[in-house]
N, C-alpha and C positions, 0 to 999 in steps of 0.2 A: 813451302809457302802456304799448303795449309792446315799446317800448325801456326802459324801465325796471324793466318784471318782467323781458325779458332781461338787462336789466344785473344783475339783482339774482342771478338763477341764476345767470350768466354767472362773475359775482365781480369785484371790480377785476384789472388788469393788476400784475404782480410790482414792476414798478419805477413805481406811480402816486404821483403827487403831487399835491393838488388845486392847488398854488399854481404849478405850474409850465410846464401845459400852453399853448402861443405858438401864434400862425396859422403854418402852415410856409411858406404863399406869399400876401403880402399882394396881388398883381397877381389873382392866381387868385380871393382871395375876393370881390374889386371887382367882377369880371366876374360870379363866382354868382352874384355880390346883385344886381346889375342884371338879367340873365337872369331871376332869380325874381321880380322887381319886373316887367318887361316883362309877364314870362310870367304873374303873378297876375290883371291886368286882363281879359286871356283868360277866365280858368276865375272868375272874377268876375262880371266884365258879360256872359259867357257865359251865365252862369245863368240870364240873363233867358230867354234862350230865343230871342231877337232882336234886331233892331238898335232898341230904345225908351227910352224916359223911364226907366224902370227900368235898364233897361241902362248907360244915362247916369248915370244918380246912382248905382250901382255903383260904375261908374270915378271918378267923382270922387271917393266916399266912399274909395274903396282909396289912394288917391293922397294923398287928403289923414293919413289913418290914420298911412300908412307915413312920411311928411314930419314930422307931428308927434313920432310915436314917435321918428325919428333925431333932431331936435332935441332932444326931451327927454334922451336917451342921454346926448349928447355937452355938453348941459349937467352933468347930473351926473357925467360924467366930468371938466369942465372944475371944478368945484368940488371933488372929490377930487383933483384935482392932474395927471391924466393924460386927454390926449384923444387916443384910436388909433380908428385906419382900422376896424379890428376889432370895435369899441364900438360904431363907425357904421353898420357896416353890420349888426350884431347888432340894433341899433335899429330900423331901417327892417324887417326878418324881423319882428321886436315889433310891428309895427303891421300888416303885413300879414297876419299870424296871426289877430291883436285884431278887425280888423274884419271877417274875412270870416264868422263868421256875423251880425252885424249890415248887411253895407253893399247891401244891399236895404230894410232897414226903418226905416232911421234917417235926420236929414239929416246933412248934409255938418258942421255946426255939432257935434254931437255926435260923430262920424266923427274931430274932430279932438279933441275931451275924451278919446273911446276909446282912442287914441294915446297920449296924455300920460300916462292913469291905468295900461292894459299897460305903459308903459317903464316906469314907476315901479316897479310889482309884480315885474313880471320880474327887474328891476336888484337889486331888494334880495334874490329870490330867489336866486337869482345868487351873490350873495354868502354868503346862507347853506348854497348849495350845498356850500362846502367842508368846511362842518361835518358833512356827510350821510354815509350809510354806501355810496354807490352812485358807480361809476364810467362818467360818460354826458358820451364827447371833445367832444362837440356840441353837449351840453346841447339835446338833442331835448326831453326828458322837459318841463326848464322854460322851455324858449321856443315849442316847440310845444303841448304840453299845456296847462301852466300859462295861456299867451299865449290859447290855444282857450277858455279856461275861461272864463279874466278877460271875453272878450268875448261870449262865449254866455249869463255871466250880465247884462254889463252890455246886452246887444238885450233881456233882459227888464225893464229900466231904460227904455232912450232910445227903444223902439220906438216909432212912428206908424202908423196902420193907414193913411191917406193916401196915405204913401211909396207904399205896394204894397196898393194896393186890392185885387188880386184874392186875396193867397193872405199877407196881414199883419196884424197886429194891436195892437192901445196897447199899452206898456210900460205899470209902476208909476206912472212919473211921470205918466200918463197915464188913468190911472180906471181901471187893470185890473192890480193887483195879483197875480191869479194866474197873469197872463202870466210872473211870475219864476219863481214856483214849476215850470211847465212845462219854464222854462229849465233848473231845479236837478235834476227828475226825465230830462232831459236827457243832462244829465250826468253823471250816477249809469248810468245806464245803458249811454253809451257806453263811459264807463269802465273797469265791471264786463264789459263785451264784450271789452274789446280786453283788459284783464288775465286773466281767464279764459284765455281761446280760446289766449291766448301762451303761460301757462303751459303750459296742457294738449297745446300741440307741444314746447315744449321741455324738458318737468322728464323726459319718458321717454326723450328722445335724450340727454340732460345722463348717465341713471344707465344707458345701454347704450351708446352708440355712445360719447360724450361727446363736448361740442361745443366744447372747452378746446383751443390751442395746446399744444405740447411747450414751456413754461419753455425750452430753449435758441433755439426759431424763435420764439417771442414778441418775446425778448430783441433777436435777430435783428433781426427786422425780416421780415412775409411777401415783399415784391420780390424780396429775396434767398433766404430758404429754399424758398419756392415756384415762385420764377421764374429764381433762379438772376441777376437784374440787379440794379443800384443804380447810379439813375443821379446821385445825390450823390455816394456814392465818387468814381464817373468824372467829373464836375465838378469837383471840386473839388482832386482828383487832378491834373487837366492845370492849373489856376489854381496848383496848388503849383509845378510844372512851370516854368511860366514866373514867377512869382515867385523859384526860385531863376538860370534866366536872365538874372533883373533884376539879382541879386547878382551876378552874376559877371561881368557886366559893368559895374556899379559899380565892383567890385575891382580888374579889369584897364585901365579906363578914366578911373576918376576920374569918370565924365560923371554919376551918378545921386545925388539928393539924399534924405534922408527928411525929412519934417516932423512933429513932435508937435503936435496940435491938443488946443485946451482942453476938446472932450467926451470923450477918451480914445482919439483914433484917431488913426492914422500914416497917416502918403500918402508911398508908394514910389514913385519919380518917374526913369524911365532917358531920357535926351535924349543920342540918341545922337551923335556926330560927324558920321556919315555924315547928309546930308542927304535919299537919297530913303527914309532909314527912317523911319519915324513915330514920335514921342514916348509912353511908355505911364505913366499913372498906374491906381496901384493904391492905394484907403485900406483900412485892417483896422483891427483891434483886437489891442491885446494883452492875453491872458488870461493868468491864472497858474494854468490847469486845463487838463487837456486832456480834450475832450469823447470819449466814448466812440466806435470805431470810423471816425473823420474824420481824414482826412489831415493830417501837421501840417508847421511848419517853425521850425526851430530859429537866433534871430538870430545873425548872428557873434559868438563870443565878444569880442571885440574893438570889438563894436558898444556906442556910448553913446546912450540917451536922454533926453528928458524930458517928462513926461507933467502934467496938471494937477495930481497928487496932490503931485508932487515938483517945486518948481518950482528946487532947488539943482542940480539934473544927477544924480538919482542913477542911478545904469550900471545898466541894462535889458538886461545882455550876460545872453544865456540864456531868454530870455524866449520862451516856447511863442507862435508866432503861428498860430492858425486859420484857415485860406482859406476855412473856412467863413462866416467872416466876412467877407471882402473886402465891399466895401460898390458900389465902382464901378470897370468897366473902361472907359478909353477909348483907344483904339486910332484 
């Protein structure tokens, strides 16, 4: 919660859209999400304070949480029509969230209910996130938050004073009802801490110093205004590079093929004459947009396609290709 009083002072970003924000590197998030999976069971079963029985049913409670949660995710994504990498691993963050203040006092059987009922909650949040007036890339506010909440209230639910004899107590379901209520003045409190305390740093740096980009380094991009690097330009830049390589020796050779595939992507294909050169495939996409400040390349005029939308030949000469797109090199 505060990320979200900063997002709220902060203001959205100039050019935000809620519907359009993507993972920039799906290899990259694969690895967080593992790292923080690894790394949870630590600061979890850590808590025990030892290597015990409570320590043990930590790690399994977190384990099992986080496992539920991804399934659940990637169910309701496979029912809305889309299941990504991104969903999954958003899923599994949802359960790890959910059960760490529960997974000392609950068993493993409820650890996995906790799971199921945070994806659910968050997922739909989620969704109505777009309708909200706050700009949060991460969605800290309702996977953390939110995810913290769902599961601080539901250990005043599933708790067993058993689990953790020394320093636990029954939930509701349990003959102790006002173990929720403890949960809820909990929560209210951390709450009211963490939004406070953020305002009160940031609302007087916001109306002196101001803690807002310049509108044209926003736009930018900080790598580039702050650091003077971008290393997508220079990516993507040298991939144009030898894509136009590819052409021109297509042109002068004959030897290079393109193919139109049926998801809407081309595969440029140079097989050269010479034998100790190596064969190079490239697939992209062709857009009829050109993305802001990304290298582009423009087909031969003379160049015909066919794509799945057109399946009579219609001529794709002029067709904006983005190398930000290329999808695989193999060399």
């Amino acid at each position: 919660f505060s990320g979200i009083t900063a997002s709220i002072i902060l203001g959205k970003r100039h050019d935000y859209d809620p519907y359009s924000t993507s993972a920039h590197n799906l290899p990259f998030t694969i690895l967080g999400t593992s790292l923080l999976w690894v790394g949870w069971n630590g600061f979890n079963g850590g808590s025990a304070g030892s290597a015990s029985d409570l320590a043990a049913i930590a790690v399994v409670n977190t384990n099992t949480a986080a496992a539920s949660a991804l399934v659940t995710w990637v169910v309701i994504d496979a029912v809305r029509g889309h299941i990504s990498i991104s969903g999954a691993c958003t899923g599994s963050i949802v359960g790890l969230v959910a059960i760490t203040p529960a997974c000392g006092f609950v068993q493993p059987g409820w650890a996995l209910l906790i799971g199921i009922i945070g994806a659910i909650i968050i997922y739909s949040l989620l969704i109505l996130k777009r309708y909200m007036r706050f700009d949060d890339t991460l969605d800290v506010a309702i996977v953390h938050g939110c995810g913290g909440i769902s599961g601080a209230f539901m250990t005043g639910l599933f708790a067993q004073k058993w689990v953790n004899p020394s320093g636990g107590a029954n939930g509701a379901f349990y003959g102790h009802p006002i173990q929720l209520w403890y949960q809820i003045a909990g929560i209210l409190t951390a709450i009211g801490f963490a939004t406070v305390c953020t305002a009160g740093i940031l609302l007087p740096l916001h109306f002196t110093i101001g803690i807002r980009l310049a509108h044209e380094d926003e736009l930018t991009g900080l790598d580039l205004a702050a650091h003077g690097e971008n290393w997508e330009a220079a990516a993507t830049r040298a991939a144009a590079d030898l894509v136009q390589q590819m052409r021109q020796q297509q042109e002068e050779s004959g030897s290079g093929v393109d193919y139109a595939h049926d998801n809407g992507t081309f595969e440029l294909s140079y097989k050269p004459s010479d034998g100790n050169v190596k064969p190079i495939t490239i697939k992209y996409s062709a857009l009829g947009a050109l993305p802001c400040l990304m290298p582009t390349l423009r087909l031969n005029e003379n160049h015909k396609q066919e794509d799945s939308a057109s399946q009579t030949g219609k001529d794709r000469s002029g067709s904006i290709i983005t190398v930000s797109d290329i999808q695989t090199m193999q060399f």
